[in-house]
C-alpha positions as CSV (number, residue, x, y, z in Angstrom):
1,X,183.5,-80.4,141.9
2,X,183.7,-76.1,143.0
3,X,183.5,-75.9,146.2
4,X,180.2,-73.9,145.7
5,X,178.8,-77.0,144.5
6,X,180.2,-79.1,147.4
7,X,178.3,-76.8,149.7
8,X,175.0,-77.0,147.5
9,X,175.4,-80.6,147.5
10,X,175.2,-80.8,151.7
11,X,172.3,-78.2,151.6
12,X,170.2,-80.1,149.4
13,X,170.7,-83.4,151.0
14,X,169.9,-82.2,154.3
15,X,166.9,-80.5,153.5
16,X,165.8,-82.7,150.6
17,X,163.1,-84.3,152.9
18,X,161.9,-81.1,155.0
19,X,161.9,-78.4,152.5
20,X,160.3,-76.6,149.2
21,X,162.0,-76.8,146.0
22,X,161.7,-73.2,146.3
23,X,163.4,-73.2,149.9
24,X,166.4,-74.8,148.6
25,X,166.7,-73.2,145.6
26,X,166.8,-69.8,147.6
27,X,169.2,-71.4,149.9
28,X,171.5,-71.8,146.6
29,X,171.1,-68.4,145.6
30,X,172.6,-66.9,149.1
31,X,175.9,-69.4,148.6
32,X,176.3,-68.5,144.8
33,X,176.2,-64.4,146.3
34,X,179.2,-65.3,148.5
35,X,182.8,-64.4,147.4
36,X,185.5,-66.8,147.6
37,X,186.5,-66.1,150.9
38,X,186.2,-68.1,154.2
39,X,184.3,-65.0,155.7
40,X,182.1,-64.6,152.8
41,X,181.1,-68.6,152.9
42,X,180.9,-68.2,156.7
43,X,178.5,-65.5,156.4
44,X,176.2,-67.4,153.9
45,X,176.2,-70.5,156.1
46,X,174.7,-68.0,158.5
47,X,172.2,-66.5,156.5
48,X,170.8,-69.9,155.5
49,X,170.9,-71.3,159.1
50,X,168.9,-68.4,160.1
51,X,166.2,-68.9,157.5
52,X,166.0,-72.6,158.0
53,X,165.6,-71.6,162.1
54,X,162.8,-69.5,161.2
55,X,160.8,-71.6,158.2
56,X,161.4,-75.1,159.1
57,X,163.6,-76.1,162.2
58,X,166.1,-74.5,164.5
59,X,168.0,-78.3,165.5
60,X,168.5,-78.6,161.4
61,X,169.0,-74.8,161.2
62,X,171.8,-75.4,163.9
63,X,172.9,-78.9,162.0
64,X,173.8,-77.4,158.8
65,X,175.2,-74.6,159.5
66,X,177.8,-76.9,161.8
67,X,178.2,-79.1,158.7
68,X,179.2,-76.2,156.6
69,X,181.4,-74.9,158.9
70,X,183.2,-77.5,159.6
71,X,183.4,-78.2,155.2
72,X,184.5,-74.2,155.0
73,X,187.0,-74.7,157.8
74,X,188.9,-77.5,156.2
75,X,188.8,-76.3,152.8
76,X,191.8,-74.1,151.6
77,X,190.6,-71.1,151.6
78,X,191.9,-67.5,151.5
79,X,190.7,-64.9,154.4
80,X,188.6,-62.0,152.9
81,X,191.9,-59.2,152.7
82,X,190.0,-56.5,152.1
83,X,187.7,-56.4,155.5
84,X,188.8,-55.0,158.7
85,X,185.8,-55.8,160.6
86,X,183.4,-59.1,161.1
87,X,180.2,-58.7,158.8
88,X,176.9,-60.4,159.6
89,X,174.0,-60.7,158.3
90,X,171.7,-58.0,159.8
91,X,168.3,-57.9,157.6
92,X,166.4,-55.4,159.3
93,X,164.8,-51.7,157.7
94,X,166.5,-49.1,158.9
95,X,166.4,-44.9,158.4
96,X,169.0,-43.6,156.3
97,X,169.0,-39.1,156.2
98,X,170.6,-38.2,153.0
99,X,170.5,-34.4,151.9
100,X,167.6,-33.5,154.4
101,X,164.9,-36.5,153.0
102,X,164.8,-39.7,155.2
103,X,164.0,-43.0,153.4
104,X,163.7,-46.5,155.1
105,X,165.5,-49.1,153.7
106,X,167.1,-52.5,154.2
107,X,169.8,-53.5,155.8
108,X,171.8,-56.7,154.4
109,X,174.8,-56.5,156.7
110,X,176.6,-55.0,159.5
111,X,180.1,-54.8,161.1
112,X,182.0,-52.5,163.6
113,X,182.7,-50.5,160.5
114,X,179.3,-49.7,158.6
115,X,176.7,-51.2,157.3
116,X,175.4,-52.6,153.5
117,X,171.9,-51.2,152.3
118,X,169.7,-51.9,149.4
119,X,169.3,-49.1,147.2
120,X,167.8,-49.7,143.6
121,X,168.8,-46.1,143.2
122,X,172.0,-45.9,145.2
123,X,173.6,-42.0,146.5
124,X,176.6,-40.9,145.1
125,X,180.1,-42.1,146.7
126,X,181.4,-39.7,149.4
127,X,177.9,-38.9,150.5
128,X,177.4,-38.0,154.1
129,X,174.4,-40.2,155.5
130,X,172.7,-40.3,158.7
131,X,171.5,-43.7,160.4
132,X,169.1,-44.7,162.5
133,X,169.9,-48.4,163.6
134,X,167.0,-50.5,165.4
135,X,168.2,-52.9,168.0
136,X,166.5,-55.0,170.3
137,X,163.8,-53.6,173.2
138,X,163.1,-51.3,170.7
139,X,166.2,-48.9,171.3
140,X,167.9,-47.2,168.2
141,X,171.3,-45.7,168.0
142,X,172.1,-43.0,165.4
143,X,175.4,-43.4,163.1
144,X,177.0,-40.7,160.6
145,X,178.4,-42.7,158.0
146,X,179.4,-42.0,154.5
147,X,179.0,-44.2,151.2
148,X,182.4,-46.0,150.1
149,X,181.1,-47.9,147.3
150,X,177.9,-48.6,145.1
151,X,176.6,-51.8,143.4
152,X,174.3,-51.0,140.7
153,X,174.5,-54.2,138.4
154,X,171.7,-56.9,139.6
155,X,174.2,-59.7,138.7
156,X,175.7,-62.2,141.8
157,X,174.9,-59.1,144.4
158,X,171.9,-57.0,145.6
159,X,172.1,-53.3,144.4
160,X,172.8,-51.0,147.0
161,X,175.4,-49.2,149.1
162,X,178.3,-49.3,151.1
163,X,178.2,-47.0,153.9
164,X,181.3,-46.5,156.4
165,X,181.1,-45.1,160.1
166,X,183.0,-42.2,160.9
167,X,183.3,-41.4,164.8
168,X,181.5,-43.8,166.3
169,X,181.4,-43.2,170.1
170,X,182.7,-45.7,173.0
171,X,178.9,-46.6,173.5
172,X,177.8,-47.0,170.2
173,X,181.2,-49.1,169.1
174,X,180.2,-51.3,172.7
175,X,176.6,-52.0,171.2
176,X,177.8,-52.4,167.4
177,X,180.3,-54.9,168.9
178,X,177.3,-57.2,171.2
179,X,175.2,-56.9,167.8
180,X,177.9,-58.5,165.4
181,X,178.7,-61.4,168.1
């Protein structure tokens, strides 16, 4: 059995009795968008404990995702090579300024180093975009970042954009860093 599979298997037997067909089956779709990786699986267990804690139950939320990461930690798994920082899973709106027009859009992710956005129409690569990031107690900080990759198929992943952080201050790398722990 893949372990994709394995992991499907332990989400529908531990929500078999407490959640919607539906439920589950979007559960499965956040584990079959993960890559290989152990980061990538790790981040997936995390987006599906946070939905559980918010639909059904935060003791199962917290019961699964310890049951996948324990499963994820003993499997064999490669480390993601390409990633220098921690990604999590950060689905808020947020303001993105490209070429003097601001458009709110959706966040999927966030590390030390940038941040993923959906895009059905994403900006070109190299593109110098302003962000305005919405944390807790209503604060926002402001990032310059610039796109480093597109995905514009609507295959395993969301279409969107890539966008990297260039100069982020000693305050602003403090407050990225409480965000992604």
């Amino acid at each position: 059995m893949s372990i994709k599979k394995d992991f499907k298997q332990i989400i529908s037997e531990r929500l078999a009795n407490v959640a919607s067909p539906i439920f589950i089956d979007r559960a499965f779709d956040i584990m079959d968008q993960s890559a290989d990786n152990k980061e990538s699986y790790l981040a997936a267990a995390d987006m599906i404990r946070k939905r559980i804690a918010l639909f059904i139950d935060e003791d199962m939320a917290t019961e699964v995702f310890d049951i996948l990461k324990k499963e994820i930690e003993h499997r064999e798994l490669t480390l993601g090579a390409r990633r220098k920082h921690v990604r999590v899973t950060f689905l808020k709106r947020v303001q993105v300024t490209y070429s003097g027009t601001s458009h709110e859009l959706q966040a999927r992710n966030l590390s030390e180093g940038g941040i993923f956005i959906e895009i059905k129409e994403p900006f070109p690569l190299g593109s110098e975009v302003k962000i305005s990031l919405p944390l807790e107690a209503e604060t926002n900080i402001q990032l310059d970042g610039f796109v480093v990759h597109t995905n514009l198929d609507y295959g395993k992943h969301p279409r969107g954009m890539g966008i990297k952080f260039k100069e982020v201050m000693e305050n602003e790398l403090r407050t990225l860093r409480e965000v992604v722990k």
